[in-house]
C-alpha positions as a Markdown table, in Angstrom:
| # | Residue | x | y | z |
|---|---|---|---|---|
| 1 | Unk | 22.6 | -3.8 | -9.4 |
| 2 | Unk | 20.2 | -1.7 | -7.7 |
| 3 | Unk | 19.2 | -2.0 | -4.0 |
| 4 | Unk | 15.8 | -3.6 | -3.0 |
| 5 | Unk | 13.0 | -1.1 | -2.5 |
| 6 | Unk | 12.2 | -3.9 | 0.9 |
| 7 | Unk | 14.5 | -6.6 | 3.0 |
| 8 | Unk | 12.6 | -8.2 | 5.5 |
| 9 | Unk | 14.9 | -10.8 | 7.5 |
| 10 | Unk | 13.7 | -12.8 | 10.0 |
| 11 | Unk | 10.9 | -10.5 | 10.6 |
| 12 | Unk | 8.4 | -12.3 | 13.9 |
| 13 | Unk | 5.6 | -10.8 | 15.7 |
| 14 | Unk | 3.2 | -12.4 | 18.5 |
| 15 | Unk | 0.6 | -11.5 | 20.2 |
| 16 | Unk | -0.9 | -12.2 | 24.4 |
| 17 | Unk | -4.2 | -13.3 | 24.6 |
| 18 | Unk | -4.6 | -13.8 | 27.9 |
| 19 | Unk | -2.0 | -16.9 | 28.8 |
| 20 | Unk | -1.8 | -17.8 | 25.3 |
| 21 | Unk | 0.6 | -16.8 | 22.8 |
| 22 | Unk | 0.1 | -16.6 | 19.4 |
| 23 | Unk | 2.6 | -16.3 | 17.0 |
| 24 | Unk | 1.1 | -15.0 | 13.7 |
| 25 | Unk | 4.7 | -14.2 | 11.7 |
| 26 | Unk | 7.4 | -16.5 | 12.3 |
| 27 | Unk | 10.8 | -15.8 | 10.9 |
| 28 | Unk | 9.4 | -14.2 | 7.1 |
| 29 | Unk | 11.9 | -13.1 | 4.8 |
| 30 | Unk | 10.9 | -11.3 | 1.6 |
| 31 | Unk | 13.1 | -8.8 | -0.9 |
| 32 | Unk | 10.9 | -6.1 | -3.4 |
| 33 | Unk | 13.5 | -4.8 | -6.0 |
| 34 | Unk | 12.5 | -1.6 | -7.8 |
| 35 | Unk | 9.4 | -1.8 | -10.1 |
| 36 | Unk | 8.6 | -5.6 | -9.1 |
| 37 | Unk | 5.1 | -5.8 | -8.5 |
| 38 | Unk | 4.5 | -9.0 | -5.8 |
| 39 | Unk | 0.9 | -10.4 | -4.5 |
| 40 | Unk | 0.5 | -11.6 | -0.7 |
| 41 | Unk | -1.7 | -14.8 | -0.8 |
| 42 | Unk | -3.4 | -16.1 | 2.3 |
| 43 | Unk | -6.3 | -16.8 | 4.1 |
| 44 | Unk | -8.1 | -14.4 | 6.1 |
| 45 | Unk | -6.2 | -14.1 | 9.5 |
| 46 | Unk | -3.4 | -15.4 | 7.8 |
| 47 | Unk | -1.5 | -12.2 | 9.4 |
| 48 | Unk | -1.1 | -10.4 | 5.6 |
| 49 | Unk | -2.3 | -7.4 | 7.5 |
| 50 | Unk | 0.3 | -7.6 | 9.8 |
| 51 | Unk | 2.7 | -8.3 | 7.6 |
| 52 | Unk | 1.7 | -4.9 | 5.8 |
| 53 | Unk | 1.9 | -2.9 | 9.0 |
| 54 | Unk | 5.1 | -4.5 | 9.5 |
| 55 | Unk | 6.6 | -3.5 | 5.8 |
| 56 | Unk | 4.8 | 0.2 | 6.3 |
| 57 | Unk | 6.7 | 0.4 | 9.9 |
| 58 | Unk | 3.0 | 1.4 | 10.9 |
| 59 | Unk | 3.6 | -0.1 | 14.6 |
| 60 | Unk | 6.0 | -1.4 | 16.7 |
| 61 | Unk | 6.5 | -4.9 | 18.1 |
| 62 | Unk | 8.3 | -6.7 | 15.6 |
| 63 | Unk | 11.7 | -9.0 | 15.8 |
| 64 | Unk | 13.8 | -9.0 | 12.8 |
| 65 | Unk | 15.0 | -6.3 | 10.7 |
| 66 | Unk | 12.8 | -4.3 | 8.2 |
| 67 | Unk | 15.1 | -2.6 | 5.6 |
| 68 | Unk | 13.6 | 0.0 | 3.8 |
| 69 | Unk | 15.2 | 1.6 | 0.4 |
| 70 | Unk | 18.3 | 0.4 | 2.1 |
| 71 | Unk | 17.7 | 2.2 | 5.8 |
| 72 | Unk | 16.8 | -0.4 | 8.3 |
| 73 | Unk | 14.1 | 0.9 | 10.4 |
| 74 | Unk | 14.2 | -1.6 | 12.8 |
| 75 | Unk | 15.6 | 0.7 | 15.6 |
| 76 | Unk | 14.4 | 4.2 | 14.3 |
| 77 | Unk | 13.1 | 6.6 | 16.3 |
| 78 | Unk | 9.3 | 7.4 | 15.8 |
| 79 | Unk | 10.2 | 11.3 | 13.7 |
| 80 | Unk | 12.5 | 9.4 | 11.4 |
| 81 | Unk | 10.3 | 6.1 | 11.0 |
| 82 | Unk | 7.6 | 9.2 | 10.1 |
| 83 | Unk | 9.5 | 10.3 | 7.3 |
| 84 | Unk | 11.2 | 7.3 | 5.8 |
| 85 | Unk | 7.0 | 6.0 | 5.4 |
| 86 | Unk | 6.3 | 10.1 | 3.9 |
| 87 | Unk | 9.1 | 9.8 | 1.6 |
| 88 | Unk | 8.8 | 6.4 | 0.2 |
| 89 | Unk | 5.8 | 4.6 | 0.7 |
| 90 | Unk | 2.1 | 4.7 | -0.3 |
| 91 | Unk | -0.9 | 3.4 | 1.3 |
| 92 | Unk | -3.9 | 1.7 | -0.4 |
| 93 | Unk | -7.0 | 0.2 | 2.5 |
| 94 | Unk | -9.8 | -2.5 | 1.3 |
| 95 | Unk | -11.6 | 1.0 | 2.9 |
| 96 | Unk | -10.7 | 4.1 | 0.9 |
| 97 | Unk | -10.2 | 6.1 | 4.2 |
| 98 | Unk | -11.0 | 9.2 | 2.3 |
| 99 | Unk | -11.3 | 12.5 | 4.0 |
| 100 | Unk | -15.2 | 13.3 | 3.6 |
| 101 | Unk | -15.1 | 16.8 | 3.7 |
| 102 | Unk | -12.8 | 17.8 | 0.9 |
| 103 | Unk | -13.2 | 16.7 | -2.6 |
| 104 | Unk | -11.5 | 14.0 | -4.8 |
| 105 | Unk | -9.0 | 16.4 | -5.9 |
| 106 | Unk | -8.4 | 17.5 | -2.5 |
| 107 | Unk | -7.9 | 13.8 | -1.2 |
| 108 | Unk | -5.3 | 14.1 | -3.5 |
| 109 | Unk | -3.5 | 17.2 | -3.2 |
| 110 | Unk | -2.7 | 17.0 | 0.8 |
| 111 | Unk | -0.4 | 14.9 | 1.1 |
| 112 | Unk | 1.6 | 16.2 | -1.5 |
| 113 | Unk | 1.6 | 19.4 | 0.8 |
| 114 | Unk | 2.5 | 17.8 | 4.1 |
| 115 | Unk | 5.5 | 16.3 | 1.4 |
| 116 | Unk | 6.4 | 19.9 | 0.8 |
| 117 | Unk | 4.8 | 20.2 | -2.7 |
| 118 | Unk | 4.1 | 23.5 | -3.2 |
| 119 | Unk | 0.1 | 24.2 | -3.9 |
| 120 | Unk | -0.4 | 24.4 | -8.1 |
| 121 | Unk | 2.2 | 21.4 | -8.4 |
| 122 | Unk | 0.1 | 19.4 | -6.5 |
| 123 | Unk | -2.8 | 20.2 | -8.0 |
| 124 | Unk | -1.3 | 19.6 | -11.6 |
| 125 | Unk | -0.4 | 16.2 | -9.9 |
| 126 | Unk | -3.8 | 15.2 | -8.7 |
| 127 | Unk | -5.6 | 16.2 | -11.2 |
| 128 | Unk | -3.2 | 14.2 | -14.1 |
| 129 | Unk | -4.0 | 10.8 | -11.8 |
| 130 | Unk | -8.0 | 11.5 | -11.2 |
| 131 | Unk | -7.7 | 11.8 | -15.3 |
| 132 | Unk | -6.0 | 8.9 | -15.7 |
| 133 | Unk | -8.3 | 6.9 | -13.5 |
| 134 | Unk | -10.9 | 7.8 | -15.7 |
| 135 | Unk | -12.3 | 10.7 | -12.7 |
| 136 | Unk | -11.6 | 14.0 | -14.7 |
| 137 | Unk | -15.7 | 15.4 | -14.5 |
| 138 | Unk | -15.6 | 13.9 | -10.6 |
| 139 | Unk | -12.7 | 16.0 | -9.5 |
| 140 | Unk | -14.7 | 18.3 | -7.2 |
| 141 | Unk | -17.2 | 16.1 | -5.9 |
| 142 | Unk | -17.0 | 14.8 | -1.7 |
| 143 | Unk | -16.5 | 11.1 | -1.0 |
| 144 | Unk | -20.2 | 10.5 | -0.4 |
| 145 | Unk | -21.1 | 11.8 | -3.8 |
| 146 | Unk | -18.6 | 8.8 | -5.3 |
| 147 | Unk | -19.3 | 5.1 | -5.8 |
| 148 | Unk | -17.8 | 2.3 | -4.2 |
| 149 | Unk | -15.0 | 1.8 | -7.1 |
| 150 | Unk | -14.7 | 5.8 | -7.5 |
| 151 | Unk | -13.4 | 6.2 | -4.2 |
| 152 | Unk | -11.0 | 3.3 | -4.0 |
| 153 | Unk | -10.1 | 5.2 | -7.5 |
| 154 | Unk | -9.6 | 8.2 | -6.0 |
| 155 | Unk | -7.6 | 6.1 | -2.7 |
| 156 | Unk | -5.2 | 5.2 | -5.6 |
| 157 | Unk | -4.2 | 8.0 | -7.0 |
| 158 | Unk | -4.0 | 9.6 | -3.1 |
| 159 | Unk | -1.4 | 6.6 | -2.6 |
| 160 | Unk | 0.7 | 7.4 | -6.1 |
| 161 | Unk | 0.7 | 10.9 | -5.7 |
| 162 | Unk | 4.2 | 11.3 | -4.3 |
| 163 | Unk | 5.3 | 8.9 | -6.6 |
| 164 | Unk | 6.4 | 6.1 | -3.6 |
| 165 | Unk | 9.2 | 3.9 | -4.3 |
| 166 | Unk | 6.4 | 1.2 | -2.8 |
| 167 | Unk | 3.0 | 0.6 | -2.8 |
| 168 | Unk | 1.5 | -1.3 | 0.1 |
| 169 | Unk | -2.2 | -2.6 | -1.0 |
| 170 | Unk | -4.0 | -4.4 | 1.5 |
| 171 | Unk | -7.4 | -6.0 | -0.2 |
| 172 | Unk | -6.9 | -3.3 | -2.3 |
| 173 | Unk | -10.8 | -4.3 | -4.3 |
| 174 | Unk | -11.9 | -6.8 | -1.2 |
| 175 | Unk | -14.6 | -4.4 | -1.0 |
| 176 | Unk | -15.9 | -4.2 | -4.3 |
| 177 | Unk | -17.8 | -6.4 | -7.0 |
| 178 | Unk | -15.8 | -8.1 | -9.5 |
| 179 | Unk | -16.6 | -6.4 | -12.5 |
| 180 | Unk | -15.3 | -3.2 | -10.4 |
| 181 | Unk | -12.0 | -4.7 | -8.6 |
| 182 | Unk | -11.1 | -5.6 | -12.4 |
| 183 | Unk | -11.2 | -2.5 | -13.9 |
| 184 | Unk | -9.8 | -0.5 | -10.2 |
| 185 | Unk | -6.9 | -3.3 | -10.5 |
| 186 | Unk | -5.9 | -3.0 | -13.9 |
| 187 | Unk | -5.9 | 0.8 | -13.3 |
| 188 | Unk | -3.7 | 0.7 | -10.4 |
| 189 | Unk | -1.3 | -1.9 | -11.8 |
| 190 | Unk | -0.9 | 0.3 | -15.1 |
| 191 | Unk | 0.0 | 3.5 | -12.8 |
| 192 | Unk | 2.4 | 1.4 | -10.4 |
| 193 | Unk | 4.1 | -0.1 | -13.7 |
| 194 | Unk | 3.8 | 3.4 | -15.5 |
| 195 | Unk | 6.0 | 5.6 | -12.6 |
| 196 | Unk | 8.2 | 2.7 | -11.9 |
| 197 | Unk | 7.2 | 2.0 | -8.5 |
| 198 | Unk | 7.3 | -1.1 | -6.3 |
| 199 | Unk | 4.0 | -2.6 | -4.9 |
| 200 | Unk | 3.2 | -5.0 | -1.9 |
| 201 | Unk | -0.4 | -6.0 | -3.0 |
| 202 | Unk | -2.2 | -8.4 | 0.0 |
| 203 | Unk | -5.1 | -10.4 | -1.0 |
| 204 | Unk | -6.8 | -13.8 | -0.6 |
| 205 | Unk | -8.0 | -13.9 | -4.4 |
| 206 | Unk | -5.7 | -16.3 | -6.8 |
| 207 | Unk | -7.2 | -14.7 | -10.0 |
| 208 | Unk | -5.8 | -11.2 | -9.2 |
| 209 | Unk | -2.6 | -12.3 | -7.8 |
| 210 | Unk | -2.0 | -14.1 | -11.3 |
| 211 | Unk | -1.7 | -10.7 | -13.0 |
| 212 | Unk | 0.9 | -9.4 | -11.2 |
| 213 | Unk | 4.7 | -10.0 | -11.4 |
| 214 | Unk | 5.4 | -12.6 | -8.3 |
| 215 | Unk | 3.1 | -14.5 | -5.6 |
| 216 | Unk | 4.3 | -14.9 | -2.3 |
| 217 | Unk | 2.0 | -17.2 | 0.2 |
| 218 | Unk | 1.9 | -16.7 | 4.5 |
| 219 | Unk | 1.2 | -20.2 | 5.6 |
| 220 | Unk | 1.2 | -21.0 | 9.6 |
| 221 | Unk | 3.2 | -17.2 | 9.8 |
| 222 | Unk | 6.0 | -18.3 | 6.8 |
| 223 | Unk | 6.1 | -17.0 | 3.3 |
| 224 | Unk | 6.1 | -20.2 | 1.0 |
């Protein structure tokens, strides 16, 4: 049997605010096995955003262990946290975060090249998921040239492009209308499924959570 993809045991984190603390995970465990697709529920300020940053090792601050693809990163140092994230993980915001001065293609192609890819691979690489997304005649056009849905588009194929054992999506169509967020979903499930990756996908909507392969709830910091 293959390894999971995640562990999380025990994972906690809390927060000061001023004499008050406030304990937003409390003891969550969760295993991702390769290819399994699992929806976050909860309620805004539920801490799925935490969670995420936990699962991404994005910050420090956490008790527990975080195992990922089998290396617990609980007590990496910051270089090798770095790359276990470049190596196996992808990233997809509620805000595209796309780089405005280069193009859709070239959202696409850098991090392949800070991965080592070498220049026309990447290229090939982008351009196959910008096609596939239904973006081949917007390749070369700048963020602010994009809709709403054709950047998070272009955000997706940014996060598959070095093929990630897992996807983390947090509100991965939260910002978009519902006509859009279906059609950017379906896309990004269908690429996720189609490479064989993993995906932690966080959102607060039931209907979109119903299409993928497992829900998990955070209630009062506990998955349920």
């Amino acid at each position: 049997m293959s390894e999971p993809v995640v562990r999380l045991t025990g994972l906690t984190r809390s927060f000061e605010q001023g004499e008050v603390r406030i304990d937003v995970l409390r003891g969550v465990d969760l295993t991702i096995m390769p290819g399994e697709i699992v929806a976050l529920l909860g309620q805004s300020g539920s801490g799925k955003s935490t969670m995420l940053q936990a699962v991404g090792l994005l910050e420090g601050g956490f008790g527990g262990r975080i195992e990922i693809a089998g290396t617990d990163a609980t007590t990496l140092p910051s270089g090798d946290r770095t790359q276990l994230r470049r190596d196996h993980l992808g990233f997809v915001y509620q805000f595209h975060h796309l780089l405005p001065d280069f193009t859709a293609l070239e959202n696409v192609v850098l991090p392949q090249l800070v991965a080592g890819v070498k220049r026309k691979d990447a290229d090939a690489r982008a351009a196959e998921l910008l096609d596939a997304l239904g973006l081949s005649q917007r390749r070369e056009h700048r963020p602010s040239r994009l809709s709403g849905g054709e950047q998070q588009r272009v955000a997706v194929a940014r996060a598959l492009a070095n093929r990630p054992q897992l996807v983390l999506a947090d509100e991965p169509t939260g910002n978009l209308d519902e006509k859009t967020s279906d059609k950017v979903l379906a896309q990004f499930l269908e690429l996720v499924r189609g490479q064989g990756s993993a995906a932690l996908v966080a959102t607060h909507n039931e209907r979109l959570a119903s299409r993928m392969d497992r829900i998990v709830r955070l209630q009062e910091g506990k998955l349920v």
